[in-house]
N, C-alpha and C positions, 0 to 999 in steps of 0.2 A: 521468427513467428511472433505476431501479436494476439492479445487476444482483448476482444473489443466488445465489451457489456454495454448497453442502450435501451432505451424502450420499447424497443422492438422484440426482447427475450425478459419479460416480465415472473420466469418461472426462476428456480433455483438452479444450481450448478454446483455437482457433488463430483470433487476428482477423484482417482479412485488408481490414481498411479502418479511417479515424483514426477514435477514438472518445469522443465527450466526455456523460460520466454525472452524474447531483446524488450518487449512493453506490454504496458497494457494499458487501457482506459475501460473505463467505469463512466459512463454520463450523469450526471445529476438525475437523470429520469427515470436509472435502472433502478429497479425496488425490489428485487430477490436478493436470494443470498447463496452465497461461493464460498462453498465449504471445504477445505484444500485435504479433509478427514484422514489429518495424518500424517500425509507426503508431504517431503520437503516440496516447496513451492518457490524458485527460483525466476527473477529480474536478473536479466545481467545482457546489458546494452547501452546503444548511443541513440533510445528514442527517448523521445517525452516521455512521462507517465502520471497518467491523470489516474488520483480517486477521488471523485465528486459524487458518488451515491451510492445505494445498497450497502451489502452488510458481507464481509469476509472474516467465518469462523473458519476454527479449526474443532473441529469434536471433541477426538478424546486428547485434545492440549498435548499433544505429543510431537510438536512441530513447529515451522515460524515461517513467515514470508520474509524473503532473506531478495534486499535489491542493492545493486552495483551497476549502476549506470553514470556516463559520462554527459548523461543530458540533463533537461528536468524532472525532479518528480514534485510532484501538487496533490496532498492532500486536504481536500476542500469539501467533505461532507460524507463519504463512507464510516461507517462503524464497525473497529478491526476487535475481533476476540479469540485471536490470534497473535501471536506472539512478531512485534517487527523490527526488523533490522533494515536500514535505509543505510546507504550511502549513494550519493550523488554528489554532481559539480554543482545543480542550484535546487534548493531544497523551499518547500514553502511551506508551511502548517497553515491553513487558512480556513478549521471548523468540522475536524473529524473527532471521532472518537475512538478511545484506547481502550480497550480495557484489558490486554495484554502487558506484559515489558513493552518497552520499545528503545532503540538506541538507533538515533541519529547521524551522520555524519555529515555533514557538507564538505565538498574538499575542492570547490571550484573556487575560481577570484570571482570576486564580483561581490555586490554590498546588497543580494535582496533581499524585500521586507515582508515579513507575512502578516496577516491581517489578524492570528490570535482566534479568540475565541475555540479553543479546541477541550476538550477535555482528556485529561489521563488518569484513568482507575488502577495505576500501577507503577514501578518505576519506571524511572527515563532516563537516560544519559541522553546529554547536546554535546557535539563537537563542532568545530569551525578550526580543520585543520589547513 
């Protein structure tokens, strides 16, 4: 299952049960916010994953978006205040925002570059196993 945020669903999205997805994308155009209020909220696949816009809290901080994908993820303009854990084969920071922990993994070959510009309101572990 994916699930695919766009400018066509400009409201919010409050889950309200734990949820474990293969991807998801986020379009730069999406401008609500996906509130995961609680539930583990689980990635765990071989699709791309795009976050380029909107906003993914968590309420009462008692949870984290937890991904494990064998493919891309690109974070490129959503604002997480949510707590996140990435692992992926190619990993990109390209201009989102933290303001949870976050801990990174890359665990693919390949030498990609991200473009920076992100912000983190918290800590961070990077790996490049």
């Amino acid at each position: 299952m994916m699930y695919f945020f766009t400018n066509n669903g400009l409201t919010n999205c409050v889950f309200d049960i734990a949820t474990t997805i293969n991807s998801i994308n986020i379009a730069a155009t999406y401008s609500g916010i996906i509130d995961i209020n609680g539930k583990s909220f689980n990635i765990i696949g071989s699709t791309n994953n795009e976050f380029a816009g909107g906003i993914i809290n968590d309420t009462p901080r008692t949870s984290s978006i937890t991904i494990n994908s064998t493919a891309r993820t690109r974070f490129s303009g959503t604002t997480f205040g949510a707590i996140v854990n990435a692992s992926s084969s190619r990993l990109y920071l390209n201009g989102s925002i933290f303001n949870g922990a976050c801990t990174f993994t890359k665990n693919g070959g390949g030498n990609e570059s991200s473009t920076g510009f992100n912000t983190f309101n918290s800590t961070i572990s990077l790996t490049n196993s």
